[in-house]
The first five atom37 places (N, CA, C, CB, O) and aatype in JSON, in Angstrom:
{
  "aatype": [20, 20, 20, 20, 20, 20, 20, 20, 20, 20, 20, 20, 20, 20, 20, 20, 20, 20, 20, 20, 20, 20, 20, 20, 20, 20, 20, 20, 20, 20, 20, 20, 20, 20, 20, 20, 20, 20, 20, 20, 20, 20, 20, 20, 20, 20, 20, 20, 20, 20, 20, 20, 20, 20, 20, 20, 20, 20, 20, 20, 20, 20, 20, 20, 20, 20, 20, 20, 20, 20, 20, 20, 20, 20, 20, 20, 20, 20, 20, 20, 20],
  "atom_mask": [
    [1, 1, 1, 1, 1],
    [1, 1, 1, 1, 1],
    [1, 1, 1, 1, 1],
    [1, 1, 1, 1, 1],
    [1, 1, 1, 1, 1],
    [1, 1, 1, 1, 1],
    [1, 1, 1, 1, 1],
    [1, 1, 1, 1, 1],
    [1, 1, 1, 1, 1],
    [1, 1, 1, 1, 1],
    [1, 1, 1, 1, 1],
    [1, 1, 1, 1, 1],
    [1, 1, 1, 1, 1],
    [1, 1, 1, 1, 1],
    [1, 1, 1, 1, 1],
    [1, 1, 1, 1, 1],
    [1, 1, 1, 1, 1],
    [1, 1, 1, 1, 1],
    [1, 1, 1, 1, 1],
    [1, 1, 1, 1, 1],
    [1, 1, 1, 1, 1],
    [1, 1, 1, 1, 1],
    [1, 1, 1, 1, 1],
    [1, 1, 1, 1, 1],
    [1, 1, 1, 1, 1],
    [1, 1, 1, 1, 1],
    [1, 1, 1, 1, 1],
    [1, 1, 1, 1, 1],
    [1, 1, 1, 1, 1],
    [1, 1, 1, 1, 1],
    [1, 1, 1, 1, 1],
    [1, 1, 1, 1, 1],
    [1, 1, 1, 1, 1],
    [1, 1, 1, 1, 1],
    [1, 1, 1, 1, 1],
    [1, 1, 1, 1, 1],
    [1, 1, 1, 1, 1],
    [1, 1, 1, 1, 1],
    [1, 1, 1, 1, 1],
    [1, 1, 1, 1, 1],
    [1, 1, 1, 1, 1],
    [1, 1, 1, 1, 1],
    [1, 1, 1, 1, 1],
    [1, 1, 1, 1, 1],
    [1, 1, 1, 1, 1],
    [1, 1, 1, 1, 1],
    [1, 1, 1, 1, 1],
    [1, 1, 1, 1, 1],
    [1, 1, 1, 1, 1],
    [1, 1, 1, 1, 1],
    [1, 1, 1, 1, 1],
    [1, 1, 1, 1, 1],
    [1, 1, 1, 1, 1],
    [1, 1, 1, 1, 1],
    [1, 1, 1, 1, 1],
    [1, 1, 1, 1, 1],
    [1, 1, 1, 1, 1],
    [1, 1, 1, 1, 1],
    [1, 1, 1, 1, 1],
    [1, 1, 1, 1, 1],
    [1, 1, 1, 1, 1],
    [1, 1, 1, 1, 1],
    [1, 1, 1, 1, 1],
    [1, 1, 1, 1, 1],
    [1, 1, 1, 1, 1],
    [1, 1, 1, 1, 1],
    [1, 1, 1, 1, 1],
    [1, 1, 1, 1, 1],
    [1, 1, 1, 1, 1],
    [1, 1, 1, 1, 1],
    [1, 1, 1, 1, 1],
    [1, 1, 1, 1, 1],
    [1, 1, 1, 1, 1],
    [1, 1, 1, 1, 1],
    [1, 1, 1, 1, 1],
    [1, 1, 1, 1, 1],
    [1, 1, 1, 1, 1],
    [1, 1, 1, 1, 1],
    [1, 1, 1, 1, 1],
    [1, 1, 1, 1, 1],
    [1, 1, 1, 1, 1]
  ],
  "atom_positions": [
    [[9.64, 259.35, 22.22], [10.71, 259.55, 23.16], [10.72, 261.0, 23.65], [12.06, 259.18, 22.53], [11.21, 261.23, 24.75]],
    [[10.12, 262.21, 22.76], [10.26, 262.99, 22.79], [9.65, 263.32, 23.97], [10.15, 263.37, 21.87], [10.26, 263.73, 24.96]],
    [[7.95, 263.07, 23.85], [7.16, 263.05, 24.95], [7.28, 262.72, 26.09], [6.45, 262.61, 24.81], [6.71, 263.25, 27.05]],
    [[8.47, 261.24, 26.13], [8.78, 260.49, 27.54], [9.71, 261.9, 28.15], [9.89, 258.64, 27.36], [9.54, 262.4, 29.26]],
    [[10.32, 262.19, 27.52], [11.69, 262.85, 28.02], [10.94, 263.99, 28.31], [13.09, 263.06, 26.95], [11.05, 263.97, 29.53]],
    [[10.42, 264.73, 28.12], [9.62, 266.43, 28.34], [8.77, 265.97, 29.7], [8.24, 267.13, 26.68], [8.38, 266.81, 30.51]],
    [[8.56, 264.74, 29.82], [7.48, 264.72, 31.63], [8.23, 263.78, 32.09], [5.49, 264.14, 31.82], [7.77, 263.58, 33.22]],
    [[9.24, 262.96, 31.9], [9.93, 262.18, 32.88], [10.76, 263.35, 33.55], [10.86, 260.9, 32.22], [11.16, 264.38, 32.99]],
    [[10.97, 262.86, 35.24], [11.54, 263.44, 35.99], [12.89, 262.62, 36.35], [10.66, 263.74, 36.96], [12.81, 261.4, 36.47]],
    [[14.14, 263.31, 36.51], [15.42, 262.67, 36.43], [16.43, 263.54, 37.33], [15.9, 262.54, 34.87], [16.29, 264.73, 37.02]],
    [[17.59, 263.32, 38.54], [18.31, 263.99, 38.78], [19.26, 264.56, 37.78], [18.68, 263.52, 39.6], [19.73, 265.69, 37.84]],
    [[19.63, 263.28, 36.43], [19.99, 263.78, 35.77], [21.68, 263.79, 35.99], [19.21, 264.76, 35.77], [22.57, 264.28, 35.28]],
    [[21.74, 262.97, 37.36], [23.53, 262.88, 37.85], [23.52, 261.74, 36.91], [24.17, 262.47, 39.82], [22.43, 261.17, 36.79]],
    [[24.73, 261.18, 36.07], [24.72, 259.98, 35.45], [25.66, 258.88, 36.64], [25.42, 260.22, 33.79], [26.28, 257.88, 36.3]],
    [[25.54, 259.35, 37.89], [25.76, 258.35, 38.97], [28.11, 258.01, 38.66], [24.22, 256.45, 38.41], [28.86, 258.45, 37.79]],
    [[28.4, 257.09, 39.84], [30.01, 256.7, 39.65], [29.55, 255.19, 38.55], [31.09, 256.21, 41.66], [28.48, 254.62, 38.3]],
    [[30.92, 254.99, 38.14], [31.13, 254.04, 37.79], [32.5, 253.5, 37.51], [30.47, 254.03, 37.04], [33.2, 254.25, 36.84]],
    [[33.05, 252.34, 37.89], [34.22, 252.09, 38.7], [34.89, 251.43, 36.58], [33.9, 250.55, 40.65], [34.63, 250.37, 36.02]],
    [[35.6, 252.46, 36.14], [35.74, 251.88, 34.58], [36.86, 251.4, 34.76], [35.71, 252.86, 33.26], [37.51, 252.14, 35.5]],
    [[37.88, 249.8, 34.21], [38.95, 249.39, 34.35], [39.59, 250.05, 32.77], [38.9, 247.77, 34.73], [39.07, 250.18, 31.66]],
    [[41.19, 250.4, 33.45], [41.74, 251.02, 32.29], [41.68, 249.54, 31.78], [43.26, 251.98, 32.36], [41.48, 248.42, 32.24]],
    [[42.02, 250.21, 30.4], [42.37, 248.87, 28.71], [42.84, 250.09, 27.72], [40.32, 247.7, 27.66], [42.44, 251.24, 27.52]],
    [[43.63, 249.48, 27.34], [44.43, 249.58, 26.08], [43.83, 249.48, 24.49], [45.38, 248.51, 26.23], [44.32, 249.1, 23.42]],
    [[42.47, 250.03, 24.92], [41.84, 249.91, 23.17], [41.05, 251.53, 23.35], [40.27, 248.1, 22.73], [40.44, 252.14, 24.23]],
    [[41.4, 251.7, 22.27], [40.03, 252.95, 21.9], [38.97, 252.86, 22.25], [39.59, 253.21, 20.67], [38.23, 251.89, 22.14]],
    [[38.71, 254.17, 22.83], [37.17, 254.54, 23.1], [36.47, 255.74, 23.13], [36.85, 254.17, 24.17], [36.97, 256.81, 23.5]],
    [[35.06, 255.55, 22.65], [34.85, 256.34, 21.59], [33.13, 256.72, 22.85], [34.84, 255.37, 19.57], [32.61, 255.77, 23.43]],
    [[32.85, 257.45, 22.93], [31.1, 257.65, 23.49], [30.72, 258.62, 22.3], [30.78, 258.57, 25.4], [31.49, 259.48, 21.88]],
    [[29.72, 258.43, 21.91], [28.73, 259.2, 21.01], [27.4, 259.58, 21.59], [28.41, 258.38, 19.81], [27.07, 258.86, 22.54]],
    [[26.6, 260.48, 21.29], [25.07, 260.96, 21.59], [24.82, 261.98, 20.84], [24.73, 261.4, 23.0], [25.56, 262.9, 20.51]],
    [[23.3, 261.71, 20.48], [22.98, 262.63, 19.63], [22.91, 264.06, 19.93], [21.95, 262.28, 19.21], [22.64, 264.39, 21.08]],
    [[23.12, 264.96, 19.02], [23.07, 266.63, 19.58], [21.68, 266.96, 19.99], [23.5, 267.85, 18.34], [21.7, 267.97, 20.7]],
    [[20.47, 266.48, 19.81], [19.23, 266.58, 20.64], [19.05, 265.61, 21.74], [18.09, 266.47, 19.81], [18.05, 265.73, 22.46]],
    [[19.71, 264.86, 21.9], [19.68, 263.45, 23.58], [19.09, 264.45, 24.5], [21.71, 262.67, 24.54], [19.73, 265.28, 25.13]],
    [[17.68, 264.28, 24.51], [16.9, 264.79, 25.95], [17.44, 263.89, 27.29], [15.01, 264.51, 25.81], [17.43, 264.41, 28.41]],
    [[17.81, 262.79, 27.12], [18.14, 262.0, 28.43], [19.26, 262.01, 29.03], [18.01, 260.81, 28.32], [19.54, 262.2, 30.22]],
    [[20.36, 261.62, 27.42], [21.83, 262.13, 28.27], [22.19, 263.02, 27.15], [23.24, 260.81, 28.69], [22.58, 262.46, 26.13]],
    [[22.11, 264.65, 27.16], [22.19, 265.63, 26.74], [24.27, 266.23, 26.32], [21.2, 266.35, 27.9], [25.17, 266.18, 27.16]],
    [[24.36, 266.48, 25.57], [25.97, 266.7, 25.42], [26.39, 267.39, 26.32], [26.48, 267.34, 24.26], [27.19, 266.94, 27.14]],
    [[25.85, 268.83, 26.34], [26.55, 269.68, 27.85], [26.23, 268.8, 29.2], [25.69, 271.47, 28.19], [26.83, 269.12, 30.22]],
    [[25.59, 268.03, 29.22], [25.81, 267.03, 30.73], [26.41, 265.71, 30.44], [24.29, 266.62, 31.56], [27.28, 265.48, 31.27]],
    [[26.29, 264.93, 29.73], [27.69, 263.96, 29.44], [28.83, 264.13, 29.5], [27.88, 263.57, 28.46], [29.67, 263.5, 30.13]],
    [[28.98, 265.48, 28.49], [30.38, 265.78, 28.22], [31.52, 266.01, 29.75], [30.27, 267.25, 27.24], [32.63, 265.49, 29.66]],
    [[31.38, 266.31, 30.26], [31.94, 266.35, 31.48], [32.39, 265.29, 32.09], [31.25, 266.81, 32.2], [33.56, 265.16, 32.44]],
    [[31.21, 264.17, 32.33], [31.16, 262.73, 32.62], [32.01, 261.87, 32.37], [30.32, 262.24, 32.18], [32.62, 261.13, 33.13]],
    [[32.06, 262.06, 30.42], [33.25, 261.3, 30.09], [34.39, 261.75, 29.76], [33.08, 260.62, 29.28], [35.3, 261.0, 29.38]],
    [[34.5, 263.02, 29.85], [36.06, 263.65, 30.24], [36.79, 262.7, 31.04], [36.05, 265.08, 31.16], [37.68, 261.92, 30.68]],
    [[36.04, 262.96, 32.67], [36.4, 262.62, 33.98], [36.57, 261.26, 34.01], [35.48, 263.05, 34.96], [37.66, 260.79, 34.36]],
    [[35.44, 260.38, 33.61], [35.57, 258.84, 33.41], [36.48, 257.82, 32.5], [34.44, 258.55, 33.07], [37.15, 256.8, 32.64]],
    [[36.21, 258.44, 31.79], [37.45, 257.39, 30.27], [38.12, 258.57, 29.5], [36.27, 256.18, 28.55], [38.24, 258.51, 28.28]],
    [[38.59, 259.76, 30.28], [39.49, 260.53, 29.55], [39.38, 260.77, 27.76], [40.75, 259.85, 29.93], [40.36, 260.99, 27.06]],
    [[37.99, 260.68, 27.27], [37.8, 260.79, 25.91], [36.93, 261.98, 25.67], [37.24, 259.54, 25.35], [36.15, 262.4, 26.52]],
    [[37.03, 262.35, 24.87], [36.6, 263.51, 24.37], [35.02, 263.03, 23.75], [37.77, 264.12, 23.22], [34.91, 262.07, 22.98]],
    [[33.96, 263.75, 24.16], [32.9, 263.26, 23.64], [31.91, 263.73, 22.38], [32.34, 263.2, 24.6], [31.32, 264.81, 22.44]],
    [[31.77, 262.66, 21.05], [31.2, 263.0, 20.47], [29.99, 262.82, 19.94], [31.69, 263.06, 20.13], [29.39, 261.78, 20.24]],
    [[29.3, 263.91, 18.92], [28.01, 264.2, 18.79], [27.61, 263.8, 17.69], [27.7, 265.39, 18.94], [28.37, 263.7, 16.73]],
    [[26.37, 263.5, 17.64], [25.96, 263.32, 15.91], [25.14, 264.37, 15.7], [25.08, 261.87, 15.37], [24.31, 264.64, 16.56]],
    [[25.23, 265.01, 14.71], [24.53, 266.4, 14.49], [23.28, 265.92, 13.92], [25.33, 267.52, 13.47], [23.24, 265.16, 12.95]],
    [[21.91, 266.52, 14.73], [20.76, 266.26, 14.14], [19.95, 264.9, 14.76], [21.11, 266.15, 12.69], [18.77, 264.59, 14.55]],
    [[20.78, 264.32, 15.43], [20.13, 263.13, 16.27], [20.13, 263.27, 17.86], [20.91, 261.77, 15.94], [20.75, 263.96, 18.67]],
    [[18.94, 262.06, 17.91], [18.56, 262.38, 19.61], [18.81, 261.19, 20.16], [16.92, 262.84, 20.06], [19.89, 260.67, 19.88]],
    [[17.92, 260.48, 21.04], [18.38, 259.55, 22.07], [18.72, 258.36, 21.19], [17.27, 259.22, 23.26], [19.79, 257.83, 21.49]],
    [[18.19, 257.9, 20.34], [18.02, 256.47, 19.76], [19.41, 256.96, 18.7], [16.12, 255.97, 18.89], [19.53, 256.0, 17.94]],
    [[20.14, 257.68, 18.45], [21.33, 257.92, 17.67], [21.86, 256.51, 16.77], [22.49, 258.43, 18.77], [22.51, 256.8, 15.77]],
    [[21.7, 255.41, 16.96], [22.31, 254.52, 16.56], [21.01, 253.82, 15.51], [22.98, 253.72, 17.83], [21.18, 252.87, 14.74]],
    [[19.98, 254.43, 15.69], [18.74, 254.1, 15.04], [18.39, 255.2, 14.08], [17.64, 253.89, 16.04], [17.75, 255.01, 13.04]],
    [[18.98, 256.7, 14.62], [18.73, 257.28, 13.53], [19.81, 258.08, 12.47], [17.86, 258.03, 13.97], [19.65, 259.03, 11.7]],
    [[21.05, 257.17, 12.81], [21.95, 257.87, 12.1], [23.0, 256.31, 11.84], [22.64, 259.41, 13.08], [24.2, 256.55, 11.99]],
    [[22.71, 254.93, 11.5], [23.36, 254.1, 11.65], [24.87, 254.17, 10.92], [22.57, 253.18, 11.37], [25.96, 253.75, 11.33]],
    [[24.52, 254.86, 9.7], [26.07, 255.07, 8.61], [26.78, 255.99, 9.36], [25.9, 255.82, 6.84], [27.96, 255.74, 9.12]],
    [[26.7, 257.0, 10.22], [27.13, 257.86, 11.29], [27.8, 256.55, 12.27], [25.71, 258.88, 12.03], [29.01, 256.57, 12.46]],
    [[27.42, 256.05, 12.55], [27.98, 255.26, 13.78], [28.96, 254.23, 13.44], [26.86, 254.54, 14.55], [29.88, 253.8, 14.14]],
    [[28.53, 253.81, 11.89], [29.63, 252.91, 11.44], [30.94, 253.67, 11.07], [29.14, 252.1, 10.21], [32.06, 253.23, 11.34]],
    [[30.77, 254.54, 10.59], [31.76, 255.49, 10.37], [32.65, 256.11, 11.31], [31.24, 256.33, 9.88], [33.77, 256.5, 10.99]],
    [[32.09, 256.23, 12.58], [33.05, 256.25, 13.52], [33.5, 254.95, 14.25], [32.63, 257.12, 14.39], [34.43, 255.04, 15.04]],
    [[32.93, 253.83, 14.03], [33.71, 252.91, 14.78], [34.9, 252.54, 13.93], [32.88, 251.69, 15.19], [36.09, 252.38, 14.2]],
    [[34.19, 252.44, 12.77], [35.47, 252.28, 11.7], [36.65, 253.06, 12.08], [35.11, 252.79, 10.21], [37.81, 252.68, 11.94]],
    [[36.32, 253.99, 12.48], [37.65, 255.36, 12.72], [38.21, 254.91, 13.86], [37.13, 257.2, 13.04], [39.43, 255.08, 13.85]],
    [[37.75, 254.32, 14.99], [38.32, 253.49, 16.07], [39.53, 252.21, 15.98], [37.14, 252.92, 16.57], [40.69, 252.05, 16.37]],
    [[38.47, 251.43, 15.22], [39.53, 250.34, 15.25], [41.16, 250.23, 13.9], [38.38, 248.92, 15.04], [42.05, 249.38, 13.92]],
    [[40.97, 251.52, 12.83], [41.72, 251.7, 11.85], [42.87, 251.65, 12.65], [41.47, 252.83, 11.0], [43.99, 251.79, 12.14]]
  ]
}
C-alpha cells in the first residue's frame, strides 16, 4: 500500500457528500500514517460533514481496521455504551 500511495496521483479533495442527520453516534477513525486519507486532510472534512471530531489510531495506516482490530473494537464499543 505503501508503494501504491508514494506513485498514485490524487487531488486528494475527498469530494461533497449529501450526509442525512440521525440520532446515533458517530465515530470516523484513520490511521496516524493513512497515505490516502491522511489526518491533517480528513480532519477538516469531518468536522464540516458529521460535526465529529476525528480520530486516530496511533501507529496505523490505511488498512487501520486490519492492523489494529482490538483498537477498533474498543472504540465502537465506546460508541454504542
Amino acid at each position: 500500500m505503501t508503494l501504491v500511495a508514494r506513485h498514485a496521483r490524487s487531488s486528494g479533495a475527498p469530494g461533497l457528500a449529501h450526509v442525512p442527520s440521525r440520532s446515533v453516534p458517530r465515530r470516523v477513525v484513520t490511521g496516524e500514517h493513512d497515505v490516502f486519507l491522511p489526518p491533517r486532510r480528513l480532519r477538516p472534512a469531518v468536522r464540516r460533514t458529521l460535526g465529529v471530531e476525528l480520530g486516530v489510531v496511533a501507529g496505523a495506516g490505511h488498512l487501520v481496521i486490519e492492523e489494529r482490530p482490538d483498537r477498533i473494537a474498543d472504540l465502537v464499543g465506546h460508541v454504542v455504551d
